[in-house]
N, C-alpha and C positions, 0 to 999 in steps of 0.2 A: 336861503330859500324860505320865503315866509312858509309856515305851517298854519293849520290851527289842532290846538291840543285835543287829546281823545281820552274819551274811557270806557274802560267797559266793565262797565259798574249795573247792578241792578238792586237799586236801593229805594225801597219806600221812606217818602222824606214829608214827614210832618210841617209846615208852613208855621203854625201855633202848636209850641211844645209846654205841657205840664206837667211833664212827668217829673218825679222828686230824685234828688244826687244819690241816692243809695248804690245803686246799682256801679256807680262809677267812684264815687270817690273815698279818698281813705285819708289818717290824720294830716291835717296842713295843707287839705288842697278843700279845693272845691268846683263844683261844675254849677252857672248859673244860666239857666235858659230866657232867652228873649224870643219875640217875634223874629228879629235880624239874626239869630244864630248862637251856638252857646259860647260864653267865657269860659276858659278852665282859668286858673288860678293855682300854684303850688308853689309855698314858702317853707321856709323854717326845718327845713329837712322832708318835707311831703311829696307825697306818692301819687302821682294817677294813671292810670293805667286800664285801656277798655281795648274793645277787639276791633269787629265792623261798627262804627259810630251809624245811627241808624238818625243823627240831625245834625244838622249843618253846624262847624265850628266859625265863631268870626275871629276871636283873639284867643291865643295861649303865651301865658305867663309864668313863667318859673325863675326863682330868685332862694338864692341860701340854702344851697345843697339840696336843691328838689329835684324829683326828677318824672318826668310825663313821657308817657310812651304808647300811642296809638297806631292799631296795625293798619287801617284802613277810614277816611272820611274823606268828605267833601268840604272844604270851605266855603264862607259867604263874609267878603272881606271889606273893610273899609270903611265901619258904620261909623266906630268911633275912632278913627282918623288913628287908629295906633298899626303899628308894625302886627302882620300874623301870629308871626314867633319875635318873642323876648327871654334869650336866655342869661342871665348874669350870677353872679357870686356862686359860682362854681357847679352849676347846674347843668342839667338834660333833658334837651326835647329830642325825641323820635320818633321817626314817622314812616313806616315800612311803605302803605302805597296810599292811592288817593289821587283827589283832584283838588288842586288850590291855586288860584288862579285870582291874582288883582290887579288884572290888566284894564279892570274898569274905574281904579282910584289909584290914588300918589302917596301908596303906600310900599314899604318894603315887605317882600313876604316873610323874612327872615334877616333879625341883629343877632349877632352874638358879642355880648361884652362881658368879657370874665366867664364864660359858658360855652357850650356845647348844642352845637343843632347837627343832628345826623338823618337827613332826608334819600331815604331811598337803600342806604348802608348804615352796618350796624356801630361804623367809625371811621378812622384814619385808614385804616390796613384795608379798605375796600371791598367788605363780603357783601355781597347784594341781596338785601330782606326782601326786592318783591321785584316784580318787571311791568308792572301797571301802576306809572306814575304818572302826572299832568302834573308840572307846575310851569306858573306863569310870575314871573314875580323876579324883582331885583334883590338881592341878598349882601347885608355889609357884616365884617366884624371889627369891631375897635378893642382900645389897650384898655387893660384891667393893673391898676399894681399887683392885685394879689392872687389871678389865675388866669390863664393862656385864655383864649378866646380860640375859639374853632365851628366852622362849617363845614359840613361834607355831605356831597352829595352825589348821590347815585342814579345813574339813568341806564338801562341795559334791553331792557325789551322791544320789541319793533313798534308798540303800541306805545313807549313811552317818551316823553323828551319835557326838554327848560328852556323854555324862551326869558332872557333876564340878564341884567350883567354882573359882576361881581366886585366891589368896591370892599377894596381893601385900606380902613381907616385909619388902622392904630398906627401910634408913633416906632421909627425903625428901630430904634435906643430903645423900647419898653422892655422890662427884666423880664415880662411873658410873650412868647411869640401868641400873633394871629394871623389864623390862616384856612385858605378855602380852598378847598380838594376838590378837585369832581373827579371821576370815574365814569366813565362813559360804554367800556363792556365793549359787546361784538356790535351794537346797533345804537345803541343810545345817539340822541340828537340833542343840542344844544346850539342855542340861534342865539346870539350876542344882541339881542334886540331891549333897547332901553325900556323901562314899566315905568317912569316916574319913581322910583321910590327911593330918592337920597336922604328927602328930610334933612337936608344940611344947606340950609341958607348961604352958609361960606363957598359952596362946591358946585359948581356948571355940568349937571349930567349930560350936557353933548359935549361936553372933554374930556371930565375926568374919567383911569382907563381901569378896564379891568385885570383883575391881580389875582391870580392861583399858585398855589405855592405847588401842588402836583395837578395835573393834568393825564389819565392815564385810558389807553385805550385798547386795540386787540392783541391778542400776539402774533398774529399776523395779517397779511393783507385781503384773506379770505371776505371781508367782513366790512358794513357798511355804517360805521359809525360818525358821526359827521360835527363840525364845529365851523355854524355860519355865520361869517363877519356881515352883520347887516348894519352897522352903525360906523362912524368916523374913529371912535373911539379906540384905542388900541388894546390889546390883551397880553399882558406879561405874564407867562411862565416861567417858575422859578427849576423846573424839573418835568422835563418831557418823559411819558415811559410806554412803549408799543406802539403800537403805529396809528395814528391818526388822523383823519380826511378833513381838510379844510378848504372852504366853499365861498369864494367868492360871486356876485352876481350884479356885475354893474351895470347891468339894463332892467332890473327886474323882474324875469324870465319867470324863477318862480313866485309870483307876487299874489296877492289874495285880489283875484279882477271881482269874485262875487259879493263882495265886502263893499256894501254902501257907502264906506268911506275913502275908497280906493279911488288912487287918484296916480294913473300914469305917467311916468318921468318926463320931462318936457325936452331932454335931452337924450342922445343915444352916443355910445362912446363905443372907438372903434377897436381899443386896446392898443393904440400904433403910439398913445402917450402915456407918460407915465401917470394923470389924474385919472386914467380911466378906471382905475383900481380905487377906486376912492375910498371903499373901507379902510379901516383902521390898519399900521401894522401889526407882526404878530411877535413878540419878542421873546424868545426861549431862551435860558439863560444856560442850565446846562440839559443831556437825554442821557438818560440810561446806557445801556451797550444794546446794541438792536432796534434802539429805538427810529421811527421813522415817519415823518410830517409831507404827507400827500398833498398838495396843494390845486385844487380845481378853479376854474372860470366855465362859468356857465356860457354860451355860444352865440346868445341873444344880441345882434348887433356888431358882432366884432369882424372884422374885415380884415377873411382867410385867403383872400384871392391870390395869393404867393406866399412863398415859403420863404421870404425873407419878413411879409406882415407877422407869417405865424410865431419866425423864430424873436420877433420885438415882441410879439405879446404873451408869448412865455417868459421873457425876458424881463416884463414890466412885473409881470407876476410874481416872478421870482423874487424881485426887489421888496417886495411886501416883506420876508420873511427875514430873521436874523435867530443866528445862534451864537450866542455872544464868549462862551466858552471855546471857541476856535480860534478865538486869537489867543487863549491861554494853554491851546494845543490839546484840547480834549476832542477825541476825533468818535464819538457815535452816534450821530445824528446824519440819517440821510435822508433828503429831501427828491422830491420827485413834484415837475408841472407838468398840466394837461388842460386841454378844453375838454370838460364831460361833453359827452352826447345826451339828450334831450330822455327825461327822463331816467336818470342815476341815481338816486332814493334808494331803491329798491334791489339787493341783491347786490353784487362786486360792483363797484363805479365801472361805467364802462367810459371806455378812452374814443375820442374822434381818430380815424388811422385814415379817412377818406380824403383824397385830391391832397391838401400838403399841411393839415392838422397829424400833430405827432403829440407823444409824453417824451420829454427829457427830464435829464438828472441837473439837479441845483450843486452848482458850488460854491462854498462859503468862501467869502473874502476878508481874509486876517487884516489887510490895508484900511478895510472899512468896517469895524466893529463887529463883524462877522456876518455882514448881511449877502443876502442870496444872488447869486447869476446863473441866469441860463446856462449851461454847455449846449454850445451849437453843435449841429452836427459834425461841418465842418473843422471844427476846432478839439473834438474828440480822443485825434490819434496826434496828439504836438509832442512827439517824443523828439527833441530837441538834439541831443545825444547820438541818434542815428545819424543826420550826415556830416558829423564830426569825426567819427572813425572812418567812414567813406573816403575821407580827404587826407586822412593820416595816411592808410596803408599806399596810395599810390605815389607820392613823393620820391619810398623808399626804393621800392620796386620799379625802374623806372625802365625796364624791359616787359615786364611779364604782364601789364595792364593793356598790352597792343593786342598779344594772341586769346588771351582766356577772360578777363571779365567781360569785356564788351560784348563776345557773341553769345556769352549765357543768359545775362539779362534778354537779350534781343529773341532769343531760344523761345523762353517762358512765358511772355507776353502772349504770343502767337498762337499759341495755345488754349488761352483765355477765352479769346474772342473768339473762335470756333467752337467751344462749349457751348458756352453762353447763348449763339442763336439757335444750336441747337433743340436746345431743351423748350424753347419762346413757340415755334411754329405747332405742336407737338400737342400743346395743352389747349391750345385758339380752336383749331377745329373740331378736337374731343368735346367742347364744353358748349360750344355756340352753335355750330350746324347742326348737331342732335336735333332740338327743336324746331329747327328749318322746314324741314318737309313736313313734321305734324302739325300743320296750320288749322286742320280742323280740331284737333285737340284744343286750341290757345283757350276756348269757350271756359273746359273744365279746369283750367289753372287758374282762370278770373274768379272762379265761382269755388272755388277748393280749396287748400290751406295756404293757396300762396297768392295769397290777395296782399297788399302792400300793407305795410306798419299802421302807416296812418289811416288806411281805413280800417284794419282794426280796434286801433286806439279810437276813431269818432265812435264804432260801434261799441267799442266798450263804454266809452264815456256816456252815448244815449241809453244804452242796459241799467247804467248803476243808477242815472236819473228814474229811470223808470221804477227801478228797485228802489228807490228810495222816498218816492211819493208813495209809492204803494205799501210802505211800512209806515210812514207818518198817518195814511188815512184809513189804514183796515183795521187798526184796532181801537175800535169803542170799547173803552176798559170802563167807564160808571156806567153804562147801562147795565152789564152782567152783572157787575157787583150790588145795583141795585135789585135788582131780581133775587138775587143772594139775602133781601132784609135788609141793606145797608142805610146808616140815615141818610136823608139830606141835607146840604147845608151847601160849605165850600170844600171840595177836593184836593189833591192834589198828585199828581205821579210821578217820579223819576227814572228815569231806569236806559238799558242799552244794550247793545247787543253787535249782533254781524251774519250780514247773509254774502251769498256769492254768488258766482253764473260760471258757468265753466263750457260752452259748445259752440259749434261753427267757428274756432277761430276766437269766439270770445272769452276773453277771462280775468274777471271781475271779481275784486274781495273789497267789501265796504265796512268799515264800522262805524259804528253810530252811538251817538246819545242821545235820548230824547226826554221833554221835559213838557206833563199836560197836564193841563190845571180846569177849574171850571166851578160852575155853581146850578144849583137845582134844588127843586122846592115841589111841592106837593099841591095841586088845583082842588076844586072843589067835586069836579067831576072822575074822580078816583084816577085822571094821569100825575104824571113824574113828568114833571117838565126840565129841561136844564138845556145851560149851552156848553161848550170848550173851547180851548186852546192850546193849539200844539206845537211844541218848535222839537226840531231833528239836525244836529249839526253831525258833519260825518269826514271822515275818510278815505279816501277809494285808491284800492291798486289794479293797475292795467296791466294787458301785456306789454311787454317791451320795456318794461321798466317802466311806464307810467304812472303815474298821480293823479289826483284831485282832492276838491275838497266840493262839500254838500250843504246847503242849507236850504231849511225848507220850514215855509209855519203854517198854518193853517186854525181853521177855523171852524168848529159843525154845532149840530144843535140836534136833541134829543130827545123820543117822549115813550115814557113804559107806562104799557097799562094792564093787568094782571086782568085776562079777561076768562081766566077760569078753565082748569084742563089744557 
């Protein structure tokens, strides 16, 4: 499910920075500011280390037992064609929260060779330093002869996620492992979505797959953390641990339509074959004890009109997934497919249970490297053993099977089916004639909380549009600030937030970023002239488990004139 990334950051961002490295840096490093964003720099055993970064980073650099560690910044990536993060010779970069995001060049956000990048966690063992992270960006590590290479990365908040894939470079035989963790928490989201950023001439990033040596998610199902295969590409896990939801969506369902460069699939797949699934597989090699991989298909397309379409295209599903350790007879991995219902984001995945969409259980097959199959309904209770002894005991007895089994089975049955209709007539007219005769009531059920999903969700959807022009255009932030004495010149503002709506059935949470810039000058006849620009990317949850996403830019023009009292 395509996303776009969020923060909620409120940061004054200087465009032209002069300020001098004191403040940030200490022996063996150094911070150098440009128009495009600052370098850090840390060699030779050197330190950097700042809190809220208050101007844009474009490269950080560490080499030779240095070590960088920033709680909170924003990136501005790709000026000089180098990787975000470079860690090597036995270094540390960390980054508790932020936004960094190089989805707009063919760079990687993060190499580790011979080094250490801990994005989001404060390492291997998965403590999570923040819950407001954005990153966008592909991440590799290669071999080092003379220190382990390591990534890890943490995503836990409901505001936070990693669209990017994970290329795993080094040699199998190097005498230091490297290797990429992620952590994903109760909500974290990670979307398998290519950045461009291999940087390796030898290597086809629409092939080559992604590689995480752990994978780890909730500890239980409570919880809506997600892992969405949106590339061909495959993802091998070398250690599954707690339960994690994986999101296929081979129609596009959640696709970015507001995105000028969106461009609608030309084909629709019905799920009844097996290319319908066309992302990547998912290859887990061994899980924990407990551990458990949720596998979804979005509904977009697929064709539920029997229960034999449904139980192929759980079926197809299924196949995507392998646990390769069951053929060596490790049994803790248990799998579950489903078709989510329309908008699942948000809160516990919810399952389709309507007309003949179900969730079943995946069985591994030790014949076929351990890859997945549906259990059909049908095929559920094949306890094989039962009419085996059926057949043994009447051979012997070859008196006693005339008078007493026959008419007991015949007994029990009978029974059955007299239950059964009884309880059916019982619950039809409790539930459905009630409202029969109050016809003239129907008025106040249309008009009351029980108006249908989907016109809530349009009304929610028109509310947060509303609410969200209406935050990009009400706040003229340089004119007060010029009444304030402020110079003039070029401006500029970052900053974000989150409102909501909550009545009639509606209920809307949006968060936002927005980013205004502008210029103004001083006329002859004692005004302030200037103009702006604004752009507002955002957010939005509905009821019912709904989504969206926001963009919005605009444009105004401005004139102060101090005309006394």
């Amino acid at each position: 499910m395509k996303r776009v990334y969020k923060a909620n950051l409120s940061l004054a961002i200087a465009l032209t920075i002069a300020s001098s490295v004191v403040p940030y840096a200490m022996a063996g490093s150094t911070l150098v500011t440009t128009p495009n964003g600052a370098n850090i720099t840390a060699n030779n055993g050197g330190k950097f280390k700042a809190g809220e970064m208050t101007n844009y980073i474009s490269t950080i650099e560490a080499d030779t037992g240095s070590t960088v560690s920033i709680d909170k910044a924003v990136a501005n990536i790709g000026y000089n064609n180098k990787p975000f993060i470079s860690s090597k010779g036995g270094s540390t970069v960390s980054l508790k929260e932020g936004v960094y995001d190089v989805q707009n060049v063919s760079t990687p956000i993060a190499v580790a060779q011979g080094g250490t990048v801990n994005i989001g966690v404060d390492g291997n063992k998965g403590n999570f330093t923040g819950n407001d992270l954005s990153l966008v960006g592909d991440v590799i590590v290669k071999s080092d002869p003379n220190h382990a290479s390591e990534i890890n990365i943490g995503i836990i908040g409901k505001e936070s996620l990693w669209d990017g894939l994970a290329f795993n470079l080094a040699d199998k035989d190097a005498k230091h492992p490297s290797h990429i963790n992620v952590f994903l928490g109760d909500y974290g989201s990670w979307e398998l979505f290519y950045q461009g950023g291999l940087h390796e001439g030898t290597l086809d990033g629409g092939t080559q797959p992604s590689h995480v040596h752990r994978l780890v998610g909730s500890k239980n199902r409570n919880y809506a953390n997600m892992v969405t295969q949106s590339e061909h590409n495959k993802l091998y896990v070398d250690k599954l641990e707690g339960h994690v939801n994986f999101i296929y969506d081979p129609n596009d369902e959640g696709g970015d339509t507001e995105d000028p460069s969106y461009q609608p699939p030309t084909k629709t797949y019905n799920g009844l074959t097996p290319d319908s699934f066309w992302g990547g597989d998912i290859h887990i090699t061994s899980a924990a004890p407990g551990a458990a991989a949720h596998v979804y298909t979005t509904q977009r397309g697929l064709d539920m009109s029997s229960e034999a379409n449904v139980n192929k295209i759980l079926d197809n599903l299924a196949h995507k997934m392998y646990y390769h350790n069951y053929v060596n007879g490790e049994r803790n991995l248990q799998g579950t497919v489903a078709i989510a219902s329309d908008g699942s984001e948000s809160g516990r995945f919810t399952v389709i249970t309507s007309g003949h969409a179900k969730e079943g259980d995946i069985t591994w097959q030790a014949d076929k490297d351990g890859q997945g199959k549906y259990v059909y309904g049908e095929n559920k209770p094949v306890p094989k053993p039962q009419p085996k002894p059926e057949v043994k005991p009447t051979p012997k007895p070859e008196v006693k099977p005339v008078p007493t089994p026959t008419p007991k089975p015949e007994v029990k049955p009978t029974p059955k089916p007299e239950v059964k209709p009884a309880p059916k007539p019982t619950p039809k007219p409790e539930v459905k004639p009630v409202p029969v005769p109050d016809r003239n009531s129907h008025i106040h059920v249309i008009m009351g909380d029980f108006d249908t999903p989907h016109m809530r969700g349009a009304r929610s959807a028109i509310m947060s549009n509303i609410n969200g022009w209406r935050t990009l255009t009400d706040n003229m932030y340089r004119p007060r600030v010029l009444q304030q004495g402020e110079p003039t010149g070029i401006w500029a503002r970052g900053g974000g937030g989150k409102y909501s709506y909550d009545a009639k059935g509606i209920d809307t949470d949006t968060t936002y970023t927005r980013i205004q810039g502008g210029y103004d000058a001083k006329t002859g006849s004692g005004w302030t002239v200037g103009g702006q620009v604004s752009y507002l990317r955002g957010n939005d949850d509905y009821v019912f488990n709904g989504s969206g996403k926001e963009k919005a830019f605009a444009v105004g023009a401005y004139g102060v004139k101090d005309l006394g009292k």
